[in-house]
KEMI-590507 format. One record per atom (N, C-alpha, C): residue number from 1; residue in three letters; atom name; x, y, z. Coordinates in pm, whole numbers. Example, Ala and Ser with C-alpha at 12.3 -4.5 7.8 and 13.67 -1.06 7.14 Angstrom:
! residues 2
{1,'ALA','N',{1319,-569,780}};
{1,'ALA','CA',{1230,-450,780}};
{1,'ALA','C',{1320,-330,780}};
{2,'SER','N',{1285,-225,708}};
{2,'SER','CA',{1367,-106,714}};
{2,'SER','C',{1290,3,787}};
END
This chain:
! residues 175
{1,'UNK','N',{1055,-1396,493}};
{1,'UNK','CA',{1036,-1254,518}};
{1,'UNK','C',{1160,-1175,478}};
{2,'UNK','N',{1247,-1229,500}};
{2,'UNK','CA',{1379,-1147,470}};
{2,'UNK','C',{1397,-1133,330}};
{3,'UNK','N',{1395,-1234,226}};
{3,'UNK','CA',{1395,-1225,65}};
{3,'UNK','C',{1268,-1131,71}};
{4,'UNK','N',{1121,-1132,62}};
{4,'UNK','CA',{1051,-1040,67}};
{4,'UNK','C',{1101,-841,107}};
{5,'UNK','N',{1194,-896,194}};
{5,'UNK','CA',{1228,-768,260}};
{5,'UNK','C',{1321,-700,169}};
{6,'UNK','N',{1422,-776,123}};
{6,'UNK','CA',{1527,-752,45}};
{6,'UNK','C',{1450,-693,-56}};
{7,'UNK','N',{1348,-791,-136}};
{7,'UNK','CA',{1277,-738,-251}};
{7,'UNK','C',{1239,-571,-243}};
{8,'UNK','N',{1184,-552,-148}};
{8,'UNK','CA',{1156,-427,-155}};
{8,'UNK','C',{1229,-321,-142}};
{9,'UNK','N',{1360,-370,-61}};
{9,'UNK','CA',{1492,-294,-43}};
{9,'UNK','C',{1513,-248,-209}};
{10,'UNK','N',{1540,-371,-275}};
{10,'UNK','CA',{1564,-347,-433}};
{10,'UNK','C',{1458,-271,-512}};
{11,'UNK','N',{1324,-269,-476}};
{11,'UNK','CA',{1207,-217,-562}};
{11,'UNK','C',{1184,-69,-535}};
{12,'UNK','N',{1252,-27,-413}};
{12,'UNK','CA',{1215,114,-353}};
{12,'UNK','C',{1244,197,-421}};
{13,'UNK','N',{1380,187,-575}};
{13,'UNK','CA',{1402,337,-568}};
{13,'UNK','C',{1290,344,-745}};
{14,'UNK','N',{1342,195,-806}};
{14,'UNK','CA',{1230,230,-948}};
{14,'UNK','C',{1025,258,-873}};
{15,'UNK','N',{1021,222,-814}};
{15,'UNK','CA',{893,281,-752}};
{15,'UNK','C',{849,400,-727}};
{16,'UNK','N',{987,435,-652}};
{16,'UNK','CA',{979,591,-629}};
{16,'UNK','C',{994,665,-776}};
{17,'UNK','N',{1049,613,-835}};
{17,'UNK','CA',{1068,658,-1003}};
{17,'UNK','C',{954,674,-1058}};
{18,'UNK','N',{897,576,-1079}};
{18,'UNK','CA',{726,503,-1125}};
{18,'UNK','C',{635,620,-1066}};
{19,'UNK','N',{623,629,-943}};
{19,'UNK','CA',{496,765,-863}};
{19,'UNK','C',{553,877,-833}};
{20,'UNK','N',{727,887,-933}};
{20,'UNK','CA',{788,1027,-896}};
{20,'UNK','C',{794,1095,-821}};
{21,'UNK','N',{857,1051,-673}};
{21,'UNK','CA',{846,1033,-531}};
{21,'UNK','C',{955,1027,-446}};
{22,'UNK','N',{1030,1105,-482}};
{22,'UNK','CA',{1178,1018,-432}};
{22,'UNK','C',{1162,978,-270}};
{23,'UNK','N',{1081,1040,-175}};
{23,'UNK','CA',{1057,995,-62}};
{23,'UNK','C',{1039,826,-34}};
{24,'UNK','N',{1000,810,-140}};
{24,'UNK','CA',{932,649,-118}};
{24,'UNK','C',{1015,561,-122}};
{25,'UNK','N',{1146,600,-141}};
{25,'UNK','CA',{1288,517,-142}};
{25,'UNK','C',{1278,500,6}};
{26,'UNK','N',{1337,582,94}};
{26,'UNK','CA',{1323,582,220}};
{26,'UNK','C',{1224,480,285}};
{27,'UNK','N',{1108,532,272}};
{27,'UNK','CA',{994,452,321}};
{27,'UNK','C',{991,353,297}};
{28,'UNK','N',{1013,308,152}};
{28,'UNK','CA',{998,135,98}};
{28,'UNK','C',{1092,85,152}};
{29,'UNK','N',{1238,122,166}};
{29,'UNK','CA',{1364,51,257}};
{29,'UNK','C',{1307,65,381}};
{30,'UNK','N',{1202,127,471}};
{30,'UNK','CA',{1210,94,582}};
{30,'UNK','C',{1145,-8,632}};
{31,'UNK','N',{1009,26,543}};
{31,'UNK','CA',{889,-90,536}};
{31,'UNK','C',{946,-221,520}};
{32,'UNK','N',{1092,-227,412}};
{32,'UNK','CA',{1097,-385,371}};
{32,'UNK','C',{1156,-403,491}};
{33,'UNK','N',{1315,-322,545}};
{33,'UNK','CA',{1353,-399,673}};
{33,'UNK','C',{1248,-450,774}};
{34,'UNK','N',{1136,-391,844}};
{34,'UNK','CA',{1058,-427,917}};
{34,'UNK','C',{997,-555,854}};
{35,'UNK','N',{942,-537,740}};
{35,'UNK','CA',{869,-680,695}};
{35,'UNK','C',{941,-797,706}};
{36,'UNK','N',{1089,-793,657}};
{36,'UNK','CA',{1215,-868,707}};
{36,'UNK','C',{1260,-896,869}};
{37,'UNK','N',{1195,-800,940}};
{37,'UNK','CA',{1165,-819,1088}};
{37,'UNK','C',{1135,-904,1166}};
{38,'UNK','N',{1011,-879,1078}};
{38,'UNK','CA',{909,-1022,1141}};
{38,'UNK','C',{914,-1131,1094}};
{39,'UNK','N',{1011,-1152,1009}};
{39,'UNK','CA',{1044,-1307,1044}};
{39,'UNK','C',{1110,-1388,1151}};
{40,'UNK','N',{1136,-1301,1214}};
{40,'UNK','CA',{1228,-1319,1368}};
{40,'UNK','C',{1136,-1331,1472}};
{41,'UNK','N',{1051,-1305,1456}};
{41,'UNK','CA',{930,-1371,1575}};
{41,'UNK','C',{908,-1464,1615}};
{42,'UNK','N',{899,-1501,1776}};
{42,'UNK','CA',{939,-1645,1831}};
{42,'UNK','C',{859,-1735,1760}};
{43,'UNK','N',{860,-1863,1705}};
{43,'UNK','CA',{828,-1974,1652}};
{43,'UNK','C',{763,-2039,1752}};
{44,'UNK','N',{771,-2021,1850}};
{44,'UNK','CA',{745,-2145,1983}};
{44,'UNK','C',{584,-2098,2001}};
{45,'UNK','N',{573,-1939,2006}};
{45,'UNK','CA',{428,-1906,1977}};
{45,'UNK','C',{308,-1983,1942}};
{46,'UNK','N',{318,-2083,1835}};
{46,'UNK','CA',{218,-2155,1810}};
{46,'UNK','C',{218,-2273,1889}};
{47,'UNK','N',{355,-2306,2005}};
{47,'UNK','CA',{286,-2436,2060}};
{47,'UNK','C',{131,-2367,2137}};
{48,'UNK','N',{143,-2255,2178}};
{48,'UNK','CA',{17,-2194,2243}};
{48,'UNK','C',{-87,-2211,2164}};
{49,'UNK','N',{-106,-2156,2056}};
{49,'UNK','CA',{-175,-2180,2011}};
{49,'UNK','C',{-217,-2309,1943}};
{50,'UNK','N',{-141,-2368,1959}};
{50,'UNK','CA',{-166,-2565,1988}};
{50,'UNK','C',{-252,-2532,2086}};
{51,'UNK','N',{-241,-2528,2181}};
{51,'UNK','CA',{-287,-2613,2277}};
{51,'UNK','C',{-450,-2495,2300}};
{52,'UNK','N',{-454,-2450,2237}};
{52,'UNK','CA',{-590,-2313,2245}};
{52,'UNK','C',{-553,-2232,2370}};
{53,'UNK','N',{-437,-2208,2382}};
{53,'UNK','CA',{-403,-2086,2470}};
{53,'UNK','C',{-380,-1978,2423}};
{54,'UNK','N',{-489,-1826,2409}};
{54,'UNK','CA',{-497,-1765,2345}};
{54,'UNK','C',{-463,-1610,2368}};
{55,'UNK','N',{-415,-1626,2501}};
{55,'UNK','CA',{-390,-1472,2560}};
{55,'UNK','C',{-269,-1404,2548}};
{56,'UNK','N',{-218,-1519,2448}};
{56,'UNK','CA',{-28,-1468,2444}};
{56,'UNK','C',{-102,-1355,2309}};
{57,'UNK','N',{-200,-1426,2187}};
{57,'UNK','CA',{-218,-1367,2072}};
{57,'UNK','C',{-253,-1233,2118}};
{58,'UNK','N',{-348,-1204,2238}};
{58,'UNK','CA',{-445,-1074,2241}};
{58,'UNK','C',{-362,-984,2285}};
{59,'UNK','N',{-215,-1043,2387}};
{59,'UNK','CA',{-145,-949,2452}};
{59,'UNK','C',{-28,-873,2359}};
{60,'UNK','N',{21,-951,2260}};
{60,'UNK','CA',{109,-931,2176}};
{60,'UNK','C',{31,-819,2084}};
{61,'UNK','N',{-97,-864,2001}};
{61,'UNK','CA',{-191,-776,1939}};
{61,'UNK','C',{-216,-660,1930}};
{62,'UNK','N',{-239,-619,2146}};
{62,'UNK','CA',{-288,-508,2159}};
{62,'UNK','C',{-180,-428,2226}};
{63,'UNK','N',{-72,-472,2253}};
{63,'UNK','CA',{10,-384,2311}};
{63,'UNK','C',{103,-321,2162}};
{64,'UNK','N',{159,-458,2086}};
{64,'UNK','CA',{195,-387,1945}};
{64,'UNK','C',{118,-290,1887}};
{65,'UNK','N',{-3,-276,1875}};
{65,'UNK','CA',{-106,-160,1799}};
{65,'UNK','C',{-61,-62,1912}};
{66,'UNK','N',{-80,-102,2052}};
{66,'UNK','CA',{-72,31,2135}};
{66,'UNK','C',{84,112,2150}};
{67,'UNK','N',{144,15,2100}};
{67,'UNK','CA',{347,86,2094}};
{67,'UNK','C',{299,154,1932}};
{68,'UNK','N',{265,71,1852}};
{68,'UNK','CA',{298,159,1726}};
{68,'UNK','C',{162,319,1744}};
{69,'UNK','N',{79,291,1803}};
{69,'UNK','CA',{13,419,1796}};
{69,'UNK','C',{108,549,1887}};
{70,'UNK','N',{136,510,2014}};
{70,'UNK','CA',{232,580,2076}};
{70,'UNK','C',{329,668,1984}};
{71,'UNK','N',{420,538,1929}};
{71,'UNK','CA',{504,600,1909}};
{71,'UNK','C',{516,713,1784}};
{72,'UNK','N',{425,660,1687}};
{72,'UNK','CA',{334,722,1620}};
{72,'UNK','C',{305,880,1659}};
{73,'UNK','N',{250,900,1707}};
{73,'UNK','CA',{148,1005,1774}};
{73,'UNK','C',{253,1108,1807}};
{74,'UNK','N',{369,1027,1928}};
{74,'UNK','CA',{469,1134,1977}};
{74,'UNK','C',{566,1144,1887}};
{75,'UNK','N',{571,1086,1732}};
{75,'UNK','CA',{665,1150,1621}};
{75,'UNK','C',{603,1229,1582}};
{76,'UNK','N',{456,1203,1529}};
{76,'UNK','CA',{391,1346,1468}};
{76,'UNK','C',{383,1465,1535}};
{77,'UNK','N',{378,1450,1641}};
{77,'UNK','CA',{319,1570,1731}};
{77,'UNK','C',{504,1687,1744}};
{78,'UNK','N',{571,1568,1769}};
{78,'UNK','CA',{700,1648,1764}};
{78,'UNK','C',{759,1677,1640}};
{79,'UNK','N',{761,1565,1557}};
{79,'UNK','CA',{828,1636,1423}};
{79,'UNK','C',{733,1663,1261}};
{80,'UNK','N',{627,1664,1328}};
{80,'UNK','CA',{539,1662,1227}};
{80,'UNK','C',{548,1622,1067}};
{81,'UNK','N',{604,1489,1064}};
{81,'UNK','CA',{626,1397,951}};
{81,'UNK','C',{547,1276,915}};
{82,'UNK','N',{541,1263,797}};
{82,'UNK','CA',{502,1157,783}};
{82,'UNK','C',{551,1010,778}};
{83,'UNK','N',{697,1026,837}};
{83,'UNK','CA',{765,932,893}};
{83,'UNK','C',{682,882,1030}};
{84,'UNK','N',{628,929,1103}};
{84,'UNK','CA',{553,894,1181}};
{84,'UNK','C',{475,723,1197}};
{85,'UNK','N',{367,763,1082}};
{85,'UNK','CA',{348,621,1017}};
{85,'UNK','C',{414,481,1004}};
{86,'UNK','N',{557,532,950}};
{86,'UNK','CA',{602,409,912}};
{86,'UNK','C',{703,351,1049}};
{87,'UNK','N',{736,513,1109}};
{87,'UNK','CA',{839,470,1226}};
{87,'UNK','C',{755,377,1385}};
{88,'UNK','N',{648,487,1337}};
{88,'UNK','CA',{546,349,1418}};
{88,'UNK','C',{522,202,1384}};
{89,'UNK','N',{473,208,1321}};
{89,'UNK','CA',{500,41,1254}};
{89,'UNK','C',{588,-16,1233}};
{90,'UNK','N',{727,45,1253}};
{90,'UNK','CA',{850,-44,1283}};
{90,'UNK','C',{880,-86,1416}};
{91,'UNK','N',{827,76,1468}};
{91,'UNK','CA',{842,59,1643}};
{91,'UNK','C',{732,-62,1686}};
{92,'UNK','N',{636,-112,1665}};
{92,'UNK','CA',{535,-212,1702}};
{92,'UNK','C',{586,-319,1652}};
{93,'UNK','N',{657,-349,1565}};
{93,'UNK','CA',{705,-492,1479}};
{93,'UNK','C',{823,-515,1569}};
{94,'UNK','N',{903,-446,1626}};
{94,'UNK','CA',{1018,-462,1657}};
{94,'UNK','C',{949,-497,1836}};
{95,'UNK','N',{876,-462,1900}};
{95,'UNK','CA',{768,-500,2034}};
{95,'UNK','C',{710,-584,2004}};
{96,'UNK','N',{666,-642,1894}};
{96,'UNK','CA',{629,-765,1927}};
{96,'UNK','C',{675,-889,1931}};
{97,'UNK','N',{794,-862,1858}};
{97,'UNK','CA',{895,-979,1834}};
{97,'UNK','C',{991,-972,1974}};
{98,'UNK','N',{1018,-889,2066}};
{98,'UNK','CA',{1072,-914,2180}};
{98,'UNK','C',{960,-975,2282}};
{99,'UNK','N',{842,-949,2268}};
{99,'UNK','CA',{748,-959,2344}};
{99,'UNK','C',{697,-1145,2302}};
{100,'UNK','N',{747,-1188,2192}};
{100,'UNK','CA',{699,-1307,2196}};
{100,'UNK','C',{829,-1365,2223}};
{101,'UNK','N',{949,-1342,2272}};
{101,'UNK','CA',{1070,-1413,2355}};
{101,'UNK','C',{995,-1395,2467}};
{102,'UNK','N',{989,-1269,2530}};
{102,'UNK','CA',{924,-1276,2693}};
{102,'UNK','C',{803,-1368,2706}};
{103,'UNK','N',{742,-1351,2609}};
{103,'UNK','CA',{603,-1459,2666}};
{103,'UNK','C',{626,-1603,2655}};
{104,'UNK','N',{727,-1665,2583}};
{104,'UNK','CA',{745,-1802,2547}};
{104,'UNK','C',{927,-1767,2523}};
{105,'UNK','N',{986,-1793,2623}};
{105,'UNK','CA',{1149,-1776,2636}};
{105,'UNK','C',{1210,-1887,2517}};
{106,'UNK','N',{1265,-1898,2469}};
{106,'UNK','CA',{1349,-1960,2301}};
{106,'UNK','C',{1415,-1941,2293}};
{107,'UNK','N',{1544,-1965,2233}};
{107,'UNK','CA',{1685,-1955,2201}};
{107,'UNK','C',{1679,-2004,2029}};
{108,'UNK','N',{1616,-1943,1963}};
{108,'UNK','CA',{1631,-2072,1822}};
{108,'UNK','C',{1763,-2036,1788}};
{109,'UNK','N',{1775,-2203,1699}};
{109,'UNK','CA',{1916,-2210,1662}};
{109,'UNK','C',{1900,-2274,1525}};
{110,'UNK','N',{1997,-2247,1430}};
{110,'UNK','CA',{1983,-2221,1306}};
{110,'UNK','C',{2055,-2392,1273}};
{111,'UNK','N',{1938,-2442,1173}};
{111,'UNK','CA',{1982,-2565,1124}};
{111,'UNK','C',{1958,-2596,1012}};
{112,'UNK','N',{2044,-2644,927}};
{112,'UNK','CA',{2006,-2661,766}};
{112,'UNK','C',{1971,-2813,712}};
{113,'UNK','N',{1926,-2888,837}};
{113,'UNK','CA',{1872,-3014,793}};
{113,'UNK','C',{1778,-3051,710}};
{114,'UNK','N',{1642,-2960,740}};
{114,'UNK','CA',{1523,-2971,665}};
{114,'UNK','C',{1526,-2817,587}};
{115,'UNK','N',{1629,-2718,544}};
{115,'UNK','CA',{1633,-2635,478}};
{115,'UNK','C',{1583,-2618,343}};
{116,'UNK','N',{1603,-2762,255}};
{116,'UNK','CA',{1497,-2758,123}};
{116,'UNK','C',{1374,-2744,121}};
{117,'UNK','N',{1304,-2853,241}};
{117,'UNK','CA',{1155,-2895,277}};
{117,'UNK','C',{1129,-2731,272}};
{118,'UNK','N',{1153,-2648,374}};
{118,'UNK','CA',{1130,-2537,402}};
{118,'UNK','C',{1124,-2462,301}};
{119,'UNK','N',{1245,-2427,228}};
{119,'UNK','CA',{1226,-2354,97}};
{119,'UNK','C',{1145,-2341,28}};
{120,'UNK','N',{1122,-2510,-38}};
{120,'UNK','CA',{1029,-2533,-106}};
{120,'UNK','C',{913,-2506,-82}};
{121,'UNK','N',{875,-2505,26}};
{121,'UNK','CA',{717,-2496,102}};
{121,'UNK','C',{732,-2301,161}};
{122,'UNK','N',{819,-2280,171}};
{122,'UNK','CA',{808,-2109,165}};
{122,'UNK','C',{793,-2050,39}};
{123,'UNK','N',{871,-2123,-97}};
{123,'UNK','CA',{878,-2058,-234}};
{123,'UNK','C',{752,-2056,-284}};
{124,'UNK','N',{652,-2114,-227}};
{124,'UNK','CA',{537,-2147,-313}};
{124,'UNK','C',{418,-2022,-192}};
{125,'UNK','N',{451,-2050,-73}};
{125,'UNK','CA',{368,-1984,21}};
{125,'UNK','C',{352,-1839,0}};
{126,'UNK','N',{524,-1817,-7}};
{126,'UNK','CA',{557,-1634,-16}};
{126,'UNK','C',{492,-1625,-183}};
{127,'UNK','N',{515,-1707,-298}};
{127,'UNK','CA',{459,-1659,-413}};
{127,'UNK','C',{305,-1641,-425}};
{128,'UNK','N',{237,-1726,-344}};
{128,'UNK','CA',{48,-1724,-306}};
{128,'UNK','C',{17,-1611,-266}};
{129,'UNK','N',{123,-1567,-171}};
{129,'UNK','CA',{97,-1443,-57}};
{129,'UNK','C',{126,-1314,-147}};
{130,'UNK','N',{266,-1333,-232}};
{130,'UNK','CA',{247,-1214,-316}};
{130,'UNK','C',{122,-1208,-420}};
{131,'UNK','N',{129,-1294,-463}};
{131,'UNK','CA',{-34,-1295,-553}};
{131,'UNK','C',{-145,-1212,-500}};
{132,'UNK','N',{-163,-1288,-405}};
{132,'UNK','CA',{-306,-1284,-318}};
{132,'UNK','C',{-286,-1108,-248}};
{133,'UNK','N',{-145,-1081,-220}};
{133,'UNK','CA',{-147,-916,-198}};
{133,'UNK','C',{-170,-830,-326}};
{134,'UNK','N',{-112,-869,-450}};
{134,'UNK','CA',{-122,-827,-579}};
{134,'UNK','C',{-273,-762,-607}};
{135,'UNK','N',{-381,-903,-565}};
{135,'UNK','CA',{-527,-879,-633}};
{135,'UNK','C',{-543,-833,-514}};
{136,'UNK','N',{-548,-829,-427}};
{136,'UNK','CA',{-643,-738,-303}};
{136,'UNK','C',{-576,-575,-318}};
{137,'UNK','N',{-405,-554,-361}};
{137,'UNK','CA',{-430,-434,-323}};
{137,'UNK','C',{-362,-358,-452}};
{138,'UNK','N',{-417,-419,-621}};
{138,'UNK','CA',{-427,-362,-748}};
{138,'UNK','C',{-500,-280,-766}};
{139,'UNK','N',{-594,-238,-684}};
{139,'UNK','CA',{-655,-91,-697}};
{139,'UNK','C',{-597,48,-614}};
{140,'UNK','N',{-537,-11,-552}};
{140,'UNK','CA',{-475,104,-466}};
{140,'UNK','C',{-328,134,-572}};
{141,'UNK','N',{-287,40,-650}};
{141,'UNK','CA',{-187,67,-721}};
{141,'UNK','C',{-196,142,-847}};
{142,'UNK','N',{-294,136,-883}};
{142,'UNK','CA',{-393,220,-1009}};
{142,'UNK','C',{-437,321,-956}};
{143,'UNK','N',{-506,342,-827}};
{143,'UNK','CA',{-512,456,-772}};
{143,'UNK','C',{-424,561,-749}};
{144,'UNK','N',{-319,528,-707}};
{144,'UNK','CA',{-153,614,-645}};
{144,'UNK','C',{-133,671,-819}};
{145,'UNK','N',{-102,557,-846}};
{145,'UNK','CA',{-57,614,-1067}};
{145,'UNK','C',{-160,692,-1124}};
{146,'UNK','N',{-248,662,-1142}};
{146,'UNK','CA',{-357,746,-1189}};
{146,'UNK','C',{-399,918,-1147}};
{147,'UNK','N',{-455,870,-1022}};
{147,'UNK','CA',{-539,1019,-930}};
{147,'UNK','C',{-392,1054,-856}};
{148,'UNK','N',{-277,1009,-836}};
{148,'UNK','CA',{-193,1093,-707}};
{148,'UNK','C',{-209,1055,-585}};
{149,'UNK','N',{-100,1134,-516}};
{149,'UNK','CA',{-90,1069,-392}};
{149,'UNK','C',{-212,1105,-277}};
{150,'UNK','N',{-286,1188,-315}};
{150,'UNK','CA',{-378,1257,-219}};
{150,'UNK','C',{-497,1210,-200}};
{151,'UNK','N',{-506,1106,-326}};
{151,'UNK','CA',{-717,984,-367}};
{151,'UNK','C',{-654,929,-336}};
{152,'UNK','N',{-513,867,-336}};
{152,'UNK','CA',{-488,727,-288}};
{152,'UNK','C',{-479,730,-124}};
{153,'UNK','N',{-394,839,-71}};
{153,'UNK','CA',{-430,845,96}};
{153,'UNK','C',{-571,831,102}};
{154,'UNK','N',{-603,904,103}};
{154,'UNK','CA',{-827,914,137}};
{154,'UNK','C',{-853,811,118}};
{155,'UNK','N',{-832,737,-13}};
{155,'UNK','CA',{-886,583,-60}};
{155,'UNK','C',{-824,530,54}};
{156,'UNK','N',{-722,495,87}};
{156,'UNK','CA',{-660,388,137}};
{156,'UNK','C',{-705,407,294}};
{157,'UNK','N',{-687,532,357}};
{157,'UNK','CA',{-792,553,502}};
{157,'UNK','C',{-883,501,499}};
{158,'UNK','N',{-1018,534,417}};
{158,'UNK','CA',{-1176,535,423}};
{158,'UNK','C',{-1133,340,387}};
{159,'UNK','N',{-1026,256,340}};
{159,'UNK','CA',{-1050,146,300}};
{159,'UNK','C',{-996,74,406}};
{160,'UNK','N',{-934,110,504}};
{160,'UNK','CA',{-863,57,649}};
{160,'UNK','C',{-1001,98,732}};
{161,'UNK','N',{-1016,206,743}};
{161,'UNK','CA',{-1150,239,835}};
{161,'UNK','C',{-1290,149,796}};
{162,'UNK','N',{-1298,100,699}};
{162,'UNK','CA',{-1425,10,637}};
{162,'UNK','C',{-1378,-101,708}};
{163,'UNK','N',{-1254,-154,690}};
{163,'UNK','CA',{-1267,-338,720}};
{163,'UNK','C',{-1190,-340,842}};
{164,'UNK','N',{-1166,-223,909}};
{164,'UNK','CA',{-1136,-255,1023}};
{164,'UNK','C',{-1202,-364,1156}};
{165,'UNK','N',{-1339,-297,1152}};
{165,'UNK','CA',{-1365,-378,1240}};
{165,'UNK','C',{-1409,-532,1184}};
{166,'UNK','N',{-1420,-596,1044}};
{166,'UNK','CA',{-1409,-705,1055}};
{166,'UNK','C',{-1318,-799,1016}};
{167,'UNK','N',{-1182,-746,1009}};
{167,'UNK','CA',{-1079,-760,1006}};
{167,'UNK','C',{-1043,-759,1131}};
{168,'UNK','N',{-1064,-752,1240}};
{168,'UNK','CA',{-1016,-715,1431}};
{168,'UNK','C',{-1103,-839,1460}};
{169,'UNK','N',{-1224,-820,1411}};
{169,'UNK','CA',{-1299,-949,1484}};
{169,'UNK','C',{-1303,-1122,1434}};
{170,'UNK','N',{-1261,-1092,1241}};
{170,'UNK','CA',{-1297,-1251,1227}};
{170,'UNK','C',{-1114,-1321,1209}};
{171,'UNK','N',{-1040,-1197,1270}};
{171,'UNK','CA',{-873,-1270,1262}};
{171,'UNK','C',{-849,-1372,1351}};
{172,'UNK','N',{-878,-1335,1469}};
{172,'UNK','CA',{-862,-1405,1541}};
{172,'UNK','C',{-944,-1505,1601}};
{173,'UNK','N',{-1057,-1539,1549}};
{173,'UNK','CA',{-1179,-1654,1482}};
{173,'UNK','C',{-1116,-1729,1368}};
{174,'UNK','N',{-1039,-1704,1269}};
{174,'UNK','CA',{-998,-1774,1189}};
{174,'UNK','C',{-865,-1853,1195}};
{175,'UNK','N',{-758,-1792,1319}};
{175,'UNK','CA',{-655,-1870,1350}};
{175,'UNK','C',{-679,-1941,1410}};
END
């Protein structure tokens, strides 16, 4: 998550160049630190979900959506930005990763024994994952370049509001 994060640290300002945007510098550095965030999320999490104990997932889930809408809501309402958005979704990334120390207490500690195994098996995972984000969200990237920033908001709402609900229901059926 952190090389991912970095990446975008580095990609934010030719992007913003690319959709002639200079805002999107900002935003893309904030988005990547957060994405770089969540790699800090307790690990111990999945002994639970070993064992099919599943209420740590629903509590973490719904209270993160419910911090980032909050906080969300009371940025727009006060500073009426569209920082809002993203400061919410940092504010929920950053609650859930304390919230999975409180639910499963950890101390991790940093060891470079099996550090290749890992690499290796992250270099290939994070490159699938960029792929696999590539083709799912190459129309929204043709969209933003093409039509502007205003079809690509609408597109990208009406396309969160479509798979929302089966995206909520078959996620947590599939872990």
């Amino acid at each position: 998550s952190g090389v991912i994060g970095i990446a975008f640290c580095i990609a934010a300002y030719p992007i913003a160049l690319l959709y002639n945007d200079p805002r999107l510098t900002g935003v893309m550095i904030v988005v990547g630190l957060t994405g770089a965030l969540q790699g800090m999320t307790n690990p111990k999490l999945v002994t639970l979900s070993r064992k099919l104990i599943f209420w740590q997932d629903f509590v973490v889930q719904v209270s993160q959506k419910l911090i980032g809408f909050v906080v969300g809501i009371a940025i727009a309402y006060f500073y009426r930005t569209y920082w809002a958005l993203v400061l919410g979704s940092a504010a929920a990334t950053m609650f859930s990763i304390l919230l999975s120390y409180v639910i499963v207490p950890y101390l991790p500690k940093l060891r470079l024994t099996h550090a290749r195994e890992l690499f290796g098996f992250s270099l290939w995972l994070s490159l699938g994952s960029a792929l696999n984000t590539l083709n799912w969200r190459f129309d929204q990237f043709v969209i933003g370049y093409f039509f502007g920033k205003h079809s690509l908001g609408l597109y990208t709402v009406a396309d969160n509001l479509s798979l929302l609900p089966t995206r909520e229901t078959t996620t947590p059926i599939s872990q």
